[in-house]
DRENDO-1510 file (C-alpha; in Angstrom, 1 decimal, always signed):
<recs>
REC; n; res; u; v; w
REC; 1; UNK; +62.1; +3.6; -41.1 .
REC; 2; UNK; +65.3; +2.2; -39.7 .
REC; 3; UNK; +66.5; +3.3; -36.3 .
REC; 4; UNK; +69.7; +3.9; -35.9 .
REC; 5; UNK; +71.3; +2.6; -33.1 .
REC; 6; UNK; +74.6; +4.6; -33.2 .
REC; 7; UNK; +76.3; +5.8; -35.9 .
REC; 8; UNK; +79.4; +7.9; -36.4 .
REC; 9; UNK; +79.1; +11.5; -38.0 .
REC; 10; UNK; +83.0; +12.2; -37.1 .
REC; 11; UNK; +86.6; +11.1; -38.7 .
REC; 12; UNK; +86.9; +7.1; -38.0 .
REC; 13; UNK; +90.4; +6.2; -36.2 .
REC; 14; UNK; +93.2; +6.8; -36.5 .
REC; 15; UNK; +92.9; +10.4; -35.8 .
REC; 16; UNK; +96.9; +11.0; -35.5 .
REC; 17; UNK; +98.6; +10.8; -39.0 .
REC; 18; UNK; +100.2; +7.1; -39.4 .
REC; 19; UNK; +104.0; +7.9; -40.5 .
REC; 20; UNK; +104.6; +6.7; -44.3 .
REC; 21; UNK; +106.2; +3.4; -44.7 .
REC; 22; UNK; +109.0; +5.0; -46.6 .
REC; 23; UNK; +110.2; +1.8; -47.4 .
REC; 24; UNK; +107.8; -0.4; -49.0 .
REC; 25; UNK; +107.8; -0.8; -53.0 .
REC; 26; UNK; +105.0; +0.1; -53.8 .
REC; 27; UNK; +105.4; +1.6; -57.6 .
REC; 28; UNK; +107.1; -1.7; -58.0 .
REC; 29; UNK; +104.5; -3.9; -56.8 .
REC; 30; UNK; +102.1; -2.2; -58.7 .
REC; 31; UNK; +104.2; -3.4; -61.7 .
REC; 32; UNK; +103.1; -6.7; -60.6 .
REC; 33; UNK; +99.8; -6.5; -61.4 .
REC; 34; UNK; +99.1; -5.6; -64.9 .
REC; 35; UNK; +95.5; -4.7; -64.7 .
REC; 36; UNK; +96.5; -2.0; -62.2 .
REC; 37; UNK; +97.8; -0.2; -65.6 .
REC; 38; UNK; +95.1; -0.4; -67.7 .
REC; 39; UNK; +92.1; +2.5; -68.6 .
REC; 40; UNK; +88.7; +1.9; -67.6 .
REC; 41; UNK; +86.5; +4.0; -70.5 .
REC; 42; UNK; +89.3; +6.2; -70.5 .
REC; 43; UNK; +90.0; +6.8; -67.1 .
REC; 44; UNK; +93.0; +5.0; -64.9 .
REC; 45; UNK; +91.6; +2.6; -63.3 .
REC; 46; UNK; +91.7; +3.2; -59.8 .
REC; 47; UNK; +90.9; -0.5; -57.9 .
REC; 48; UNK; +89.0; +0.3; -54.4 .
REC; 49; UNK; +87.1; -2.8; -54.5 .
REC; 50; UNK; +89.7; -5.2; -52.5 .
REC; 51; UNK; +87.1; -6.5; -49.9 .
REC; 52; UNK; +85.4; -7.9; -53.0 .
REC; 53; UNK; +88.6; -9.3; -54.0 .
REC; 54; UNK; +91.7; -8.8; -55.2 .
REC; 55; UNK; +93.7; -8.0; -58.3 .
REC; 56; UNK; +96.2; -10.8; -59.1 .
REC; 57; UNK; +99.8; -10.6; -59.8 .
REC; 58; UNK; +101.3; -11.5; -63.3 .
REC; 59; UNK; +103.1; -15.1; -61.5 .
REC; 60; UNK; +99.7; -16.0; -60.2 .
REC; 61; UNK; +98.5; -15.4; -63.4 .
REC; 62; UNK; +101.7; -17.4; -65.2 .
REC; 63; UNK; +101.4; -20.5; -62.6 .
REC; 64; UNK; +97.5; -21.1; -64.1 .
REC; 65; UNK; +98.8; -21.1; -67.8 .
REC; 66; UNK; +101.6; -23.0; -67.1 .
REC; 67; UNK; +100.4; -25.7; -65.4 .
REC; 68; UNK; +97.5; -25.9; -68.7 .
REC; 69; UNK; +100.0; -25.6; -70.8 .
REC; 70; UNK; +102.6; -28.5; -69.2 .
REC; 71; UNK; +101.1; -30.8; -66.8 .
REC; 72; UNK; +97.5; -30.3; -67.2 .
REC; 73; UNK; +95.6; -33.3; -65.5 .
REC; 74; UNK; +93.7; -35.1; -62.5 .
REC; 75; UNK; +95.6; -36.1; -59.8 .
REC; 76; UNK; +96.5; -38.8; -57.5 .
REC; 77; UNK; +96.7; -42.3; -59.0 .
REC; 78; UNK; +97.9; -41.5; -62.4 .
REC; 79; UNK; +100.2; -43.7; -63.6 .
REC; 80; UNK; +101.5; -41.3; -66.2 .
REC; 81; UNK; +104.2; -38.2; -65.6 .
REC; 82; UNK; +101.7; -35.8; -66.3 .
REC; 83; UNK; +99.5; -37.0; -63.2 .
REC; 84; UNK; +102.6; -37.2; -61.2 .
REC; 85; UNK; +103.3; -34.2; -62.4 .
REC; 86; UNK; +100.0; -32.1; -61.5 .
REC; 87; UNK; +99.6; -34.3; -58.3 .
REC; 88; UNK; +103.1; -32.5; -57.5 .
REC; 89; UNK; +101.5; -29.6; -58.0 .
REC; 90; UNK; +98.5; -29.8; -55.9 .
REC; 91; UNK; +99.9; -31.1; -53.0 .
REC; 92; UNK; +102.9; -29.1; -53.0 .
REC; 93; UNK; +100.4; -25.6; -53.1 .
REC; 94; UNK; +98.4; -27.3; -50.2 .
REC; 95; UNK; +101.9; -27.5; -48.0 .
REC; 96; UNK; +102.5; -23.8; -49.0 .
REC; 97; UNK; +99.0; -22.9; -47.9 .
REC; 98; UNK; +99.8; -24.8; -44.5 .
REC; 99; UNK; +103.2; -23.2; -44.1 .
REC; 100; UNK; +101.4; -20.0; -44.8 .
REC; 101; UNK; +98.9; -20.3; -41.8 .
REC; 102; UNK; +101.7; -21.9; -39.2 .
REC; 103; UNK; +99.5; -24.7; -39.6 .
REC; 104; UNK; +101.1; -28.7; -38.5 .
REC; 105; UNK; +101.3; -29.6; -41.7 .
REC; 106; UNK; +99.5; -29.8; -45.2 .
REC; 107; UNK; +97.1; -32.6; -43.9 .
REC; 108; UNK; +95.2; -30.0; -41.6 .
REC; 109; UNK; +94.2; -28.3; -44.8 .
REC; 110; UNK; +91.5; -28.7; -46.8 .
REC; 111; UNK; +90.9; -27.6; -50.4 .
REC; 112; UNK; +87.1; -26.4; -50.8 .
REC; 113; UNK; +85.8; -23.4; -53.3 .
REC; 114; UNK; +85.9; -20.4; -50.9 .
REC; 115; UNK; +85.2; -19.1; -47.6 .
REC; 116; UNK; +81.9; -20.0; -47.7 .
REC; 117; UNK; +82.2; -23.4; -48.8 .
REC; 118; UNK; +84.3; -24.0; -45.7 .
REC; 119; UNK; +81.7; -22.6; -43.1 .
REC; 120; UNK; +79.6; -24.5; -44.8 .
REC; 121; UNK; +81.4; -28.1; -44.9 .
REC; 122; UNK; +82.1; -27.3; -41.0 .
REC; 123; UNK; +78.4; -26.9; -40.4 .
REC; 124; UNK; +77.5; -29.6; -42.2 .
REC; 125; UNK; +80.2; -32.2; -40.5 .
REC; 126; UNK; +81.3; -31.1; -37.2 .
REC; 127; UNK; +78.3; -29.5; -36.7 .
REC; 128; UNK; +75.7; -32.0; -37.3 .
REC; 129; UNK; +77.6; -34.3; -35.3 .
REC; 130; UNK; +78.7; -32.2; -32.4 .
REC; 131; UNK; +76.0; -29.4; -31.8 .
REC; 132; UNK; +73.0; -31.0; -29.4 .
REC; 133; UNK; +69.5; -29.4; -28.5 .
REC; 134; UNK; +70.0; -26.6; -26.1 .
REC; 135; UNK; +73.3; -26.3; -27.0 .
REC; 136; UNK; +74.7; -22.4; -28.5 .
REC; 137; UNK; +76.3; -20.9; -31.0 .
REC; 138; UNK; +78.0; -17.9; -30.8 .
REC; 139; UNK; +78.5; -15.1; -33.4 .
REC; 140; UNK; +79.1; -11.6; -33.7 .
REC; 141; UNK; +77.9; -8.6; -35.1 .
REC; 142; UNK; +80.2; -8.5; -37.6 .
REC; 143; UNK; +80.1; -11.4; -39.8 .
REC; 144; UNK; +79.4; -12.1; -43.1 .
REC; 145; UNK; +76.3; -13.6; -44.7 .
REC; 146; UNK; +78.1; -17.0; -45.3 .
REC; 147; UNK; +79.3; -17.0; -41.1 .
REC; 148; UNK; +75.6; -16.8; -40.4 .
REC; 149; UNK; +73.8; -18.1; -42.5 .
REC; 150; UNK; +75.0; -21.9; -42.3 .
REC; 151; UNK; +74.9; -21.5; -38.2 .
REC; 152; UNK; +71.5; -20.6; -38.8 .
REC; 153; UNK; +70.3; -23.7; -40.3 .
REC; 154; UNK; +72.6; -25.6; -38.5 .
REC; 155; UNK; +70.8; -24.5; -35.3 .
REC; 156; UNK; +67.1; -25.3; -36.5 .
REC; 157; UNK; +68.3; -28.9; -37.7 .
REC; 158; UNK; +69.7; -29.5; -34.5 .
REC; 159; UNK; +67.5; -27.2; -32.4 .
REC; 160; UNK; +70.3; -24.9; -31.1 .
REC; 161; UNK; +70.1; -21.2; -29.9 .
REC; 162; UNK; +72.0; -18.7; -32.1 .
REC; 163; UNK; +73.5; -15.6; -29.7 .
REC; 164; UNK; +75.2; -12.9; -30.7 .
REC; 165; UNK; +78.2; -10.7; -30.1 .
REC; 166; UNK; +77.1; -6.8; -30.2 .
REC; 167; UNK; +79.3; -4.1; -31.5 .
REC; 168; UNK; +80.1; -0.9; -30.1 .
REC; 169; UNK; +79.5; +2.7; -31.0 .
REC; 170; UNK; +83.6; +2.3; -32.9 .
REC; 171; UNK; +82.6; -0.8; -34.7 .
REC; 172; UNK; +84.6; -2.8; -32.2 .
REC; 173; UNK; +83.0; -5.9; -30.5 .
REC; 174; UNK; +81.6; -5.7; -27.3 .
REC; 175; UNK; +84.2; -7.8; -24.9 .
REC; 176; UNK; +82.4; -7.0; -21.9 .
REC; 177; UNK; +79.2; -8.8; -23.6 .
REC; 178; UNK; +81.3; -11.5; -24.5 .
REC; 179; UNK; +82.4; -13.0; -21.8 .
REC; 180; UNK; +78.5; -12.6; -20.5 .
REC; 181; UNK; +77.3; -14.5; -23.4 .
REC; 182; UNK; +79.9; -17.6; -23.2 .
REC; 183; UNK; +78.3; -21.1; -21.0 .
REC; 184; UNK; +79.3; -24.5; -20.4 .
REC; 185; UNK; +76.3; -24.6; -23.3 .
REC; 186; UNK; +78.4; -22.7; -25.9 .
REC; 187; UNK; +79.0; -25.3; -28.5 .
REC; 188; UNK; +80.8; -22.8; -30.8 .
REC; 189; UNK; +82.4; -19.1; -31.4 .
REC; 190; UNK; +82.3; -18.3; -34.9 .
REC; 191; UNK; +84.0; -14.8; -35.2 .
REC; 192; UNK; +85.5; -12.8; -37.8 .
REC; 193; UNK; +89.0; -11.9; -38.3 .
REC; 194; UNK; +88.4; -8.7; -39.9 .
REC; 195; UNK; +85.3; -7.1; -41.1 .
REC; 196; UNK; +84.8; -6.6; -44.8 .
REC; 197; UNK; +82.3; -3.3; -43.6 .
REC; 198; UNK; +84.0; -1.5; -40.9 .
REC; 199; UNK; +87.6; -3.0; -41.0 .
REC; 200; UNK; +87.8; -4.1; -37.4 .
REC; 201; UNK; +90.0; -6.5; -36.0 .
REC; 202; UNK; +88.6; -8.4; -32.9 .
REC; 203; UNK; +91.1; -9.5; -30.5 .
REC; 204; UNK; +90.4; -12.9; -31.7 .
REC; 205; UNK; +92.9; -14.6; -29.9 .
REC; 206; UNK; +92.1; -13.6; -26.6 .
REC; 207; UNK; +88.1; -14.6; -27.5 .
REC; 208; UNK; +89.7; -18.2; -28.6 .
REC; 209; UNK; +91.5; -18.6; -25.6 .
REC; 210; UNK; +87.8; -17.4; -23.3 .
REC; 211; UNK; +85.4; -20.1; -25.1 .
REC; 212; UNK; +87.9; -22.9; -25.1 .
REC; 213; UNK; +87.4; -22.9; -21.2 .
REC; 214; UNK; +84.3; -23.2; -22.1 .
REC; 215; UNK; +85.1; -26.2; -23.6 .
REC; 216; UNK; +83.6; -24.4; -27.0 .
REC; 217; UNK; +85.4; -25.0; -30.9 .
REC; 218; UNK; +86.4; -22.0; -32.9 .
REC; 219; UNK; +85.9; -21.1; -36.4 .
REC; 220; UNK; +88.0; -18.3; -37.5 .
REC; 221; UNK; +87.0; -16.0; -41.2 .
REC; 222; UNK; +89.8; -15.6; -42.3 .
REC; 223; UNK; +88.7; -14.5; -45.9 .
REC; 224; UNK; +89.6; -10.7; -45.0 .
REC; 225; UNK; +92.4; -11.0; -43.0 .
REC; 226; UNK; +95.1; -13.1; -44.9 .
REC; 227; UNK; +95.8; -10.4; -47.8 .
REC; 228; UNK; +96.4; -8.0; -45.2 .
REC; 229; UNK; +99.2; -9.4; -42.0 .
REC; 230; UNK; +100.1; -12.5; -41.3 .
REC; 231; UNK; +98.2; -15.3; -39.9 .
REC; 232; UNK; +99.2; -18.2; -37.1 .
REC; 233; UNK; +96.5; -20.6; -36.7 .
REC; 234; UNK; +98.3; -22.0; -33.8 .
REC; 235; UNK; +98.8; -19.1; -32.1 .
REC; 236; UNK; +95.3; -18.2; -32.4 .
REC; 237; UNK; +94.5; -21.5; -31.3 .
REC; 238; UNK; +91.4; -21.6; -33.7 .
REC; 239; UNK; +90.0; -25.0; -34.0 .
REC; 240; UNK; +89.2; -24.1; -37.9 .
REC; 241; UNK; +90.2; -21.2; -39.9 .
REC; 242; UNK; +88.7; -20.6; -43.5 .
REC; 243; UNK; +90.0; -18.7; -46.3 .
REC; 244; UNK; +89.1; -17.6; -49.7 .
REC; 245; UNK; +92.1; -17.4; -52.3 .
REC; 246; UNK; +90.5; -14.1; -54.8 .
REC; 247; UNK; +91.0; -12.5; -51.5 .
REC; 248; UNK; +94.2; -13.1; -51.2 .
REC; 249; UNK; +95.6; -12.1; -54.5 .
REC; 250; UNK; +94.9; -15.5; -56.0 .
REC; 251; UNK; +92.0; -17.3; -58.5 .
REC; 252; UNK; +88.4; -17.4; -57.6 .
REC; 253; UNK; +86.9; -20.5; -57.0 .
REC; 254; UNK; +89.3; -22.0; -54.4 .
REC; 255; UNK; +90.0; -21.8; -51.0 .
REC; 256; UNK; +91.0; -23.6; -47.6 .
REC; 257; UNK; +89.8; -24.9; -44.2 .
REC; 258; UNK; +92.6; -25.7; -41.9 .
REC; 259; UNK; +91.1; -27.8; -39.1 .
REC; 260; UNK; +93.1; -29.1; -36.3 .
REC; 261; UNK; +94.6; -32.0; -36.8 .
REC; 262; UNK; +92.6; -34.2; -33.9 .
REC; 263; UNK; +89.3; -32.1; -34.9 .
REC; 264; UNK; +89.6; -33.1; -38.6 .
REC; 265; UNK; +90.1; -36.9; -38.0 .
REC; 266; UNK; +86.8; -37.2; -36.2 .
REC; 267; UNK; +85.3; -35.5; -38.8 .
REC; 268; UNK; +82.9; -37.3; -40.5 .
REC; 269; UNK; +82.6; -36.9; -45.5 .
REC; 270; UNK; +80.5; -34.3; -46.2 .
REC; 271; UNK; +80.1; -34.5; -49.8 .
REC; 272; UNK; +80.7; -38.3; -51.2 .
REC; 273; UNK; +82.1; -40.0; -54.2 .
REC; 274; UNK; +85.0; -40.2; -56.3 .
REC; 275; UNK; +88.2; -39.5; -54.5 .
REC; 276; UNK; +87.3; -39.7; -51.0 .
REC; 277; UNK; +86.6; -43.7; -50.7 .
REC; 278; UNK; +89.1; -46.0; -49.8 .
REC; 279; UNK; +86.8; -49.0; -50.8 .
REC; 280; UNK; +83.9; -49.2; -52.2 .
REC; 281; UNK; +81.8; -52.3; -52.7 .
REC; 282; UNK; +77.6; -52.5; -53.0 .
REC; 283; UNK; +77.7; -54.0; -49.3 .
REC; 284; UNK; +79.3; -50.1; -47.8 .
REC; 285; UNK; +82.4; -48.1; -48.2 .
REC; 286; UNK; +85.1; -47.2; -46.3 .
REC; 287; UNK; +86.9; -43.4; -46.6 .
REC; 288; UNK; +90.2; -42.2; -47.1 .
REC; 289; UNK; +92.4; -40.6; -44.3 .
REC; 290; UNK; +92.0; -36.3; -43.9 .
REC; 291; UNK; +92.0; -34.4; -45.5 .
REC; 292; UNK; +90.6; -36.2; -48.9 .
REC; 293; UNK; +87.8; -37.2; -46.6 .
REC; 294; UNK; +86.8; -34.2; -47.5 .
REC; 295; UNK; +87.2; -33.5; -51.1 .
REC; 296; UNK; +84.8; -35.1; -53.0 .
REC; 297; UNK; +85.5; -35.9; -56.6 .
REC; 298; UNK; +87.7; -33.6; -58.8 .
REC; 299; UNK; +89.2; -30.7; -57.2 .
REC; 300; UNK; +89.9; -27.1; -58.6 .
REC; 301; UNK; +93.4; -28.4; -59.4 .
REC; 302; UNK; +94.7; -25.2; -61.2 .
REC; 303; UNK; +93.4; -22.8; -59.2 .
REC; 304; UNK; +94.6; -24.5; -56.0 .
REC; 305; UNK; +98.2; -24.1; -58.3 .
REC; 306; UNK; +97.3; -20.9; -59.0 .
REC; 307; UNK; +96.6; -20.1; -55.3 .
REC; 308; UNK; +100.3; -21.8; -53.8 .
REC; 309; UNK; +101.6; -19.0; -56.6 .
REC; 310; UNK; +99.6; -16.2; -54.5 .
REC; 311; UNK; +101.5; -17.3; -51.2 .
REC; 312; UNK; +104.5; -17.6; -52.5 .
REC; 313; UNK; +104.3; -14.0; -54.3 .
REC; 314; UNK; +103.1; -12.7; -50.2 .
REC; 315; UNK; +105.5; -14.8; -48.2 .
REC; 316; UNK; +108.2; -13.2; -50.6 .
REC; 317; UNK; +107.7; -9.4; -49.6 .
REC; 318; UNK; +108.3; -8.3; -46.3 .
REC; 319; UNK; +104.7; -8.4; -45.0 .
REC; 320; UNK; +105.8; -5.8; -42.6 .
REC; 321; UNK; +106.1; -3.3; -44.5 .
REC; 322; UNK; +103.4; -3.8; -46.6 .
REC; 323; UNK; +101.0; -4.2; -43.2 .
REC; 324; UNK; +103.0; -0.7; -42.5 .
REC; 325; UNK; +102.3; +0.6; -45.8 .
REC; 326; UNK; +98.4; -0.3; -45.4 .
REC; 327; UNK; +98.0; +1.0; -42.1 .
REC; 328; UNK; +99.4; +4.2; -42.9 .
REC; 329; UNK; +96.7; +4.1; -45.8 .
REC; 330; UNK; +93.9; +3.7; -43.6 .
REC; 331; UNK; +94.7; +7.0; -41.6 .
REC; 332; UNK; +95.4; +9.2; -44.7 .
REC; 333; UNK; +92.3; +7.4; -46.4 .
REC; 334; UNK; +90.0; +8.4; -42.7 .
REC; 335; UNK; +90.9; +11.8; -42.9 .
REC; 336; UNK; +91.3; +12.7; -46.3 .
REC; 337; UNK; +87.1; +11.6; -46.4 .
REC; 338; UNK; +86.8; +13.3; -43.6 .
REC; 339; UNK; +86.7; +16.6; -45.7 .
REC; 340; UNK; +84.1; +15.6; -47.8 .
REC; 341; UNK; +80.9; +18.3; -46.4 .
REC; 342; UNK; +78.2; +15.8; -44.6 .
REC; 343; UNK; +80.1; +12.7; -44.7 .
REC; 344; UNK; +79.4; +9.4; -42.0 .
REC; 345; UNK; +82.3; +7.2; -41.8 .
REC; 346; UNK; +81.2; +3.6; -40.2 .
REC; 347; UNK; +84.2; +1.8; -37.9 .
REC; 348; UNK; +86.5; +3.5; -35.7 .
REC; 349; UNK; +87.9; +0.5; -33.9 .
REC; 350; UNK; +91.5; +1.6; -32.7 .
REC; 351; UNK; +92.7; -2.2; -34.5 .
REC; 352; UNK; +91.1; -2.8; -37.8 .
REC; 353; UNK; +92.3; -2.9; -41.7 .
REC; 354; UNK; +91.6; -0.4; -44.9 .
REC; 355; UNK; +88.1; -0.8; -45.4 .
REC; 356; UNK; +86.4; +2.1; -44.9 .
REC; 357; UNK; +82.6; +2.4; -45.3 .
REC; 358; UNK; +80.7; +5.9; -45.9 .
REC; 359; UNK; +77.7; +7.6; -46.8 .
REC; 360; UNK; +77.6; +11.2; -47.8 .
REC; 361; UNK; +74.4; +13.6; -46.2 .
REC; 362; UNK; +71.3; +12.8; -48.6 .
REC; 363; UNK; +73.4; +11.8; -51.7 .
REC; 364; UNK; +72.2; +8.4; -53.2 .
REC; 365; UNK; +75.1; +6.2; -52.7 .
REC; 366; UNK; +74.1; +4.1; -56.2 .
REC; 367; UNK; +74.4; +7.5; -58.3 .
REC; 368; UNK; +77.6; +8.2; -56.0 .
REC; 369; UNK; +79.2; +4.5; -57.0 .
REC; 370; UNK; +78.2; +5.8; -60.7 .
REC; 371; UNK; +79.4; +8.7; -60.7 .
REC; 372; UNK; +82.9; +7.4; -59.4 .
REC; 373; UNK; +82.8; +4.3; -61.8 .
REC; 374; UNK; +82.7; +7.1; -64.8 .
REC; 375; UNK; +86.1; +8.5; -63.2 .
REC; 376; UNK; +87.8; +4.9; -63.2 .
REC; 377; UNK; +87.0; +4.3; -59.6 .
REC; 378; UNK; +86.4; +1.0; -58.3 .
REC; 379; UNK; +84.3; +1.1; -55.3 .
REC; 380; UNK; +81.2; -1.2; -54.2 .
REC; 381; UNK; +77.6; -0.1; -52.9 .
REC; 382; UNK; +75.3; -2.6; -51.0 .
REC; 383; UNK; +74.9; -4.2; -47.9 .
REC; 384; UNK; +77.8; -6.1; -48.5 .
REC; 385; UNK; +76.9; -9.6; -47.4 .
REC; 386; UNK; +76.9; -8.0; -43.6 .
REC; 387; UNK; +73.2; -7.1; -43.5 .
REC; 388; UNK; +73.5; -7.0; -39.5 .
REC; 389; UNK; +76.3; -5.2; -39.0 .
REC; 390; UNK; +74.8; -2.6; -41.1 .
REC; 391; UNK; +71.8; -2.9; -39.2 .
REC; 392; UNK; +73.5; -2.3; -35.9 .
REC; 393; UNK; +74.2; +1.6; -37.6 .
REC; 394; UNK; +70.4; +1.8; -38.7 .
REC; 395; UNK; +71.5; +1.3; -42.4 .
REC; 396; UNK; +71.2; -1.1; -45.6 .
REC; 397; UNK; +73.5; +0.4; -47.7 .
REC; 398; UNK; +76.9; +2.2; -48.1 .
REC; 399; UNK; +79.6; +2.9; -50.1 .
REC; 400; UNK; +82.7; +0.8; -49.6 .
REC; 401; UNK; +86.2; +1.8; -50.3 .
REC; 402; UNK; +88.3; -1.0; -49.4 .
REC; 403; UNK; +92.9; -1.0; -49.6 .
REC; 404; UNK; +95.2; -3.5; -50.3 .
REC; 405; UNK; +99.2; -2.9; -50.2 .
REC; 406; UNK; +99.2; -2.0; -53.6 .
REC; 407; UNK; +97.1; +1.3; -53.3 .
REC; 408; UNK; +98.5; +4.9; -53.1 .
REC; 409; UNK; +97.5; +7.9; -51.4 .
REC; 410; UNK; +97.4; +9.7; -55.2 .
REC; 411; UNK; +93.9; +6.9; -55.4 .
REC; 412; UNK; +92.6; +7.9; -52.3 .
REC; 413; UNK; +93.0; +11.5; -53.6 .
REC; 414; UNK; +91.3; +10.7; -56.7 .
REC; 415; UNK; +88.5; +8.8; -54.7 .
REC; 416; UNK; +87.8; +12.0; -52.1 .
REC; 417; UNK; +88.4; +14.9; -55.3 .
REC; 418; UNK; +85.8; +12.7; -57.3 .
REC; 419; UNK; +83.3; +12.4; -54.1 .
REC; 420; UNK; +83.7; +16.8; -54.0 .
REC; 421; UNK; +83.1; +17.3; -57.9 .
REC; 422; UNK; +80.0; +14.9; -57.5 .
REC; 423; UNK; +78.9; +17.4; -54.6 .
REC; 424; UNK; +79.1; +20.5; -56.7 .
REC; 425; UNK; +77.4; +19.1; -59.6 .
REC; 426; UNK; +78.5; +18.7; -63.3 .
REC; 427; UNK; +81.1; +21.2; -64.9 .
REC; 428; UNK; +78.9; +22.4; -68.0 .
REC; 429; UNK; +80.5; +20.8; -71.3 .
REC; 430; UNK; +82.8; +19.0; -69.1 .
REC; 431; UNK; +83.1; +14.8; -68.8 .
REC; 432; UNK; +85.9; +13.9; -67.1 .
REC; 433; UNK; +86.7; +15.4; -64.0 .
REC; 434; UNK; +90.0; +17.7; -63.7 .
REC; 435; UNK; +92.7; +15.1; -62.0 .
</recs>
């Protein structure tokens, strides 16, 4: 049996209603994404699985077909328009994505499949060159599967200590252990910058700011974050920041590291091949400049397209209002669960985004997930690639209701009167629930 070591059995913050942000579009952003209109076995579909990732809008969608239908090709070299063409393409999306971050410029970006690509590529270069025996890496309670699990392996190849960050009874990180845990032998902080289980957001760039006295690098997960506020790597002053693009409103399959600039330049190819050399001959190579270092052979060159589409279609609404609009769903969403008989809500960090994880008294939370997929509702049940931070409550699974700007209070209404009818059983001769 698991023992908890704290858990929450009241409403998770904000208790105080968050006012409506009266101005934000959302009916017409929802026209934006198509699939937000559609009937799931007959039910409106109701999309509560954003941590997961993220509906796309109709130009995201457009830029993919487009560039197959007029300037499909590889890139770089070409001596054709269609190569100029897509090469265009490619490299103009990677500026957008650097613009988008506040990075230097689009050579401090990297194009790589996803989030966990770029931990991975990180570990992998940096880390097998940087991180010494005895040496530590840092990471918190929080983190995804793919923030840990490369760190792992990193540390028993180069016989490193792994310590971690604890959370609090709210979800929140524990600053005070922090600051105990950093040493002139931490190599690296890899943190989170938003939770995909309890929503927090760490003060990440105060804990930048503490290990670089330390003289420590700083890898940022950004793959939460990005969809929801805006992002300033420099500001942070994370040494690497990684991203997924499906989280973001954009294709699956792509995704970035942004590296500072004097960090990437010492870093050594990762993967090898076609497209990273500068010259090859059977007596040794030589490699190209960053960041195609670090892109081995053909890249996801539609989808990295399709994922410049997804920034422009954020950087052209006003992000405050829609961080506004999101916020205000995360109080109406805490304490419109909070009426459900028996319920545990998990995270009730005062800063922290729309993902709100719950289990209801004894109810099975698989037959819960079923029971809402018949009614159109999208949410997820698992451990959610965060088996620790579940741990740290004394669970393995939960349900998982995660928000995006597009979401309404009427779908957090249908998520909470769906979660009561499954409570008092079936209506006899009835299907569908009464909405």
């Amino acid at each position: 049996m698991t023992t908890a070591r704290y858990w929450l059995d009241r409403p998770a913050a904000p208790v105080v209603p968050v006012p409506r942000a009266a101005d934000f579009p959302v009916e017409a952003v929802r026209r934006d994404f198509p699939i937000l209109h559609r009937e799931v076995d007959g039910a409106p579909l109701v999309w509560l699985d954003n941590g997961s990732t993220t509906q796309k809008p109709l130009t995201v969608v457009q830029a993919l077909a487009d560039f197959y239908l007029t300037c499909n090709s590889n890139v770089h070299r070409g001596a054709h328009a269609l190569a100029r063409r897509a090469t265009d393409a490619y490299e103009g999306a990677r500026a957008k994505v650097a613009a988008f971050l506040g990075a230097a410029g689009p050579e401090e970006v990297v194009f790589v499949r996803g989030t966990t690509e770029a931990v991975n590529l990180v570990a992998g270069s940096w880390g097998e060159a940087e991180v010494r025996a005895g040496d530590e890496i840092l990471l918190t309670e929080l983190e995804h599967h793919a923030n840990i699990v490369p760190w792992q392996q990193l540390a028993k190849r180069r016989r490193a200590t792994l310590k971690v960050v604890p959370v609090d009874p709210d979800g929140a990180l524990d600053l005070g252990a922090f600051r105990a845990l950093l040493s002139q032998r931490t190599a690296l902080l890899a943190v989170t910058h938003a939770s995909n289980v309890l929503g927090t957001v760490p003060p990440v760039r105060e804990m930048v700011a503490l290990a670089h006295r330390y003289g420590a690098r700083v890898l940022v997960d950004g793959a939460q974050a990005v969809g929801h506020f805006p992002v300033d790597v420099r500001d942070l002053g994370a040494d690497f920041y990684v991203l997924s693009g499906h989280k973001m409103f954009g294709p699956t399959g792509i995704g970035a590291l942004y590296a500072k600039r004097e960090v990437l330049a010492a870093m050594r190819p990762w993967q090898t091949g076609g497209n990273m050399i500068d010259r090859v001959t059977f007596g040794g190579s030589t490699f190209a400049g960053h960041p195609h270092r670090l892109e081995a052979g053909t890249g996801n060159i539609a989808d990295a397209v399709g994922l410049g589409a997804a920034v422009d279609y954020l950087v052209g609404m006003d992000r405050d209002q829609a961080e506004a609009h999101e916020r205000h769903l995360a109080g109406y969403a805490c304490q419109a669960l909070a009426r459900v008989p028996g319920i545990r809500q998990f995270g009730a960090a005062r800063d922290r985004i729309a993902v709100h994880s719950f289990l209801v008294g004894a109810t099975d939370p698989v037959a819960l997930a079923a029971h809402l997929d018949a009614r159109g509702i999208a949410v997820r049940v698992g451990h959610h690639c965060a088996q620790p931070t579940l741990a740290a409550f004394g669970e393995t699974v939960v349900l998982r209701a995660s928000l995006a700007f597009y979401n309404t209070t009427d779908e957090v209404d249908a998520l909470v009167g769906a979660v009561l009818e499954f409570l008092d059983g079936p209506v006899p001769g009835q299907t569908r629930p009464r909405r």
